[in-house]
FIVEX-889075 format. One record per residue (C-alpha): residue number from 1; residue in three letters; x, y, z. Coordinates in Angstrom, 2 decimals. Each point is the difference from the previous one (the first is absolute). Layout:
+-------+------+---------+---------+---------+
! nukol ! bagu !      c1 !      c2 !      c3 !
+-------+------+---------+---------+---------+
!   NUM !  ALA !       X !       Y !       Z !
...
+-------+------+---------+---------+---------+
END
This chain:
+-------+------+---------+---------+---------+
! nukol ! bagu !      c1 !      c2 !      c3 !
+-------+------+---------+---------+---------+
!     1 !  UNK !   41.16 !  -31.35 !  -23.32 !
!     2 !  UNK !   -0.72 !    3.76 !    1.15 !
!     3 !  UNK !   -1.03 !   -1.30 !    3.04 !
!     4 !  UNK !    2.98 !   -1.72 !    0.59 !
!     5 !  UNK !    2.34 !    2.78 !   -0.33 !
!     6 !  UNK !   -2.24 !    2.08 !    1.89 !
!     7 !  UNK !    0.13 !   -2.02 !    3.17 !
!     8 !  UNK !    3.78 !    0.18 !   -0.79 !
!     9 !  UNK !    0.48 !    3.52 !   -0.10 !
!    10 !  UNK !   -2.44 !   -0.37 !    3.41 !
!    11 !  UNK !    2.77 !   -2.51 !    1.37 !
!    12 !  UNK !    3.20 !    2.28 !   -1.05 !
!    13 !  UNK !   -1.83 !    2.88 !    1.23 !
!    14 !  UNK !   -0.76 !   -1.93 !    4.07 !
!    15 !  UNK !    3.46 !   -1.13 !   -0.59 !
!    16 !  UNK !    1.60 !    3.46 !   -0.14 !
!    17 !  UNK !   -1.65 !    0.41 !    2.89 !
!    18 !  UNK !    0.68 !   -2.79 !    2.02 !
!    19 !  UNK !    3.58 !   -0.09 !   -0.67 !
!    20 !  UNK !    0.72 !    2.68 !    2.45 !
!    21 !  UNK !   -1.30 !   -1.87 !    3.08 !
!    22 !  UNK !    0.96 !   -3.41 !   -0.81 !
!    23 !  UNK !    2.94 !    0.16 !    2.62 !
!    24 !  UNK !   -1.72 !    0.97 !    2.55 !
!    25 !  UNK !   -2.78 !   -2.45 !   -0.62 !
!    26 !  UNK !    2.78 !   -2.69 !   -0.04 !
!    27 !  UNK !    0.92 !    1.34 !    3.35 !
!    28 !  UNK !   -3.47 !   -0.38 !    1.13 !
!    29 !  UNK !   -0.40 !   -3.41 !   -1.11 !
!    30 !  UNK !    3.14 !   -1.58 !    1.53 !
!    31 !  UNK !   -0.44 !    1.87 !    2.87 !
!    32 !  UNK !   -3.33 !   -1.56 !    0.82 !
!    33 !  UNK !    1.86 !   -3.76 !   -1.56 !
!    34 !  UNK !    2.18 !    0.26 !    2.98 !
!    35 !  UNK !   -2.97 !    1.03 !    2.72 !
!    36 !  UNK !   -1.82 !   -2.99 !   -1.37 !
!    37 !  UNK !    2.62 !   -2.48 !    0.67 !
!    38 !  UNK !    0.60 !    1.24 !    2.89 !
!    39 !  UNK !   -4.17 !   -0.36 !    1.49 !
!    40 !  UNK !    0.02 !   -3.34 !   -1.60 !
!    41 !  UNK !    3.03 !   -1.26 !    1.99 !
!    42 !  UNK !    1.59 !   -0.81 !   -3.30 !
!    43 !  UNK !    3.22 !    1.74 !    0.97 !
!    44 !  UNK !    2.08 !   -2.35 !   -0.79 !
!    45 !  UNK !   -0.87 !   -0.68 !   -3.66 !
!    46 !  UNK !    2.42 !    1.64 !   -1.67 !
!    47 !  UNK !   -1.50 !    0.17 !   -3.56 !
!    48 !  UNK !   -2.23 !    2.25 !    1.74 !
!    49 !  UNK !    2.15 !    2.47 !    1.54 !
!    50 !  UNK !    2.21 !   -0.04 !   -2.73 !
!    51 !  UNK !   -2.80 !    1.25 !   -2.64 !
!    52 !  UNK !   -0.97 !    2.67 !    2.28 !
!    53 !  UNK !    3.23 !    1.18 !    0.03 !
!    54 !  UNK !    0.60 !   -0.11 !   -3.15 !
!    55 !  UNK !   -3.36 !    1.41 !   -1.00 !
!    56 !  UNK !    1.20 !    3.43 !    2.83 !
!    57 !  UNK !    3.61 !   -0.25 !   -1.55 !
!    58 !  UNK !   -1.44 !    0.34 !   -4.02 !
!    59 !  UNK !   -2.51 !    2.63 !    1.61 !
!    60 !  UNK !    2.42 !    2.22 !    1.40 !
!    61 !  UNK !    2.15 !   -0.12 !   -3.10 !
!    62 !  UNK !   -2.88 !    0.05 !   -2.50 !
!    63 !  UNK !   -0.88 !    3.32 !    2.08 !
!    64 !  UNK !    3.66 !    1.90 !    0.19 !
!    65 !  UNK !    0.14 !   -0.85 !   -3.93 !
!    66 !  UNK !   -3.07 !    1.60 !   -0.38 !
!    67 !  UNK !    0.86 !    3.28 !    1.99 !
!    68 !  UNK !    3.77 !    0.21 !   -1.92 !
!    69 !  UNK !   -1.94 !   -0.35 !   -3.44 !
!    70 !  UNK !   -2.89 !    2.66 !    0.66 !
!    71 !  UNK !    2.90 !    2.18 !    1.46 !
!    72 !  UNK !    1.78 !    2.82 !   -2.09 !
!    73 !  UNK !    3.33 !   -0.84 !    1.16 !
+-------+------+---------+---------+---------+
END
């Protein structure tokens, strides 16, 4: 059971972390969605450009809530 919570505490710990960049890794990662559609020629599914814009849209704001909330004012 110690072992458990310890690779918990591990987790929480990469967590902390990791929450500061996860809007700009969103970014990232719709970013190169809607470069891959576009080398495949599969422009005109539009599942795919929709969830990399929606993966850049949740990035941006995931980042701007994360620069109000580590901001004094």
């Amino acid at each position: 059971m110690r072992i458990f919570f310890y690779f918990c505490s591990k987790f929480n710990d990469f967590m902390k972390f990791f929450k500061h960049y996860l809007g700009i890794i969103l970014i990232i990662i719709g970013t190169i969605a809607l470069i891959c559609t576009r080398l495949a020629s599969l422009a005109n599914s539009n599942t795919l450009l929709l969830s990399g814009f929606l993966l850049i849209v949740a990035g941006i704001w995931l980042h701007i809530h994360s620069i109000k909330h580590g901001s004094k004012y």
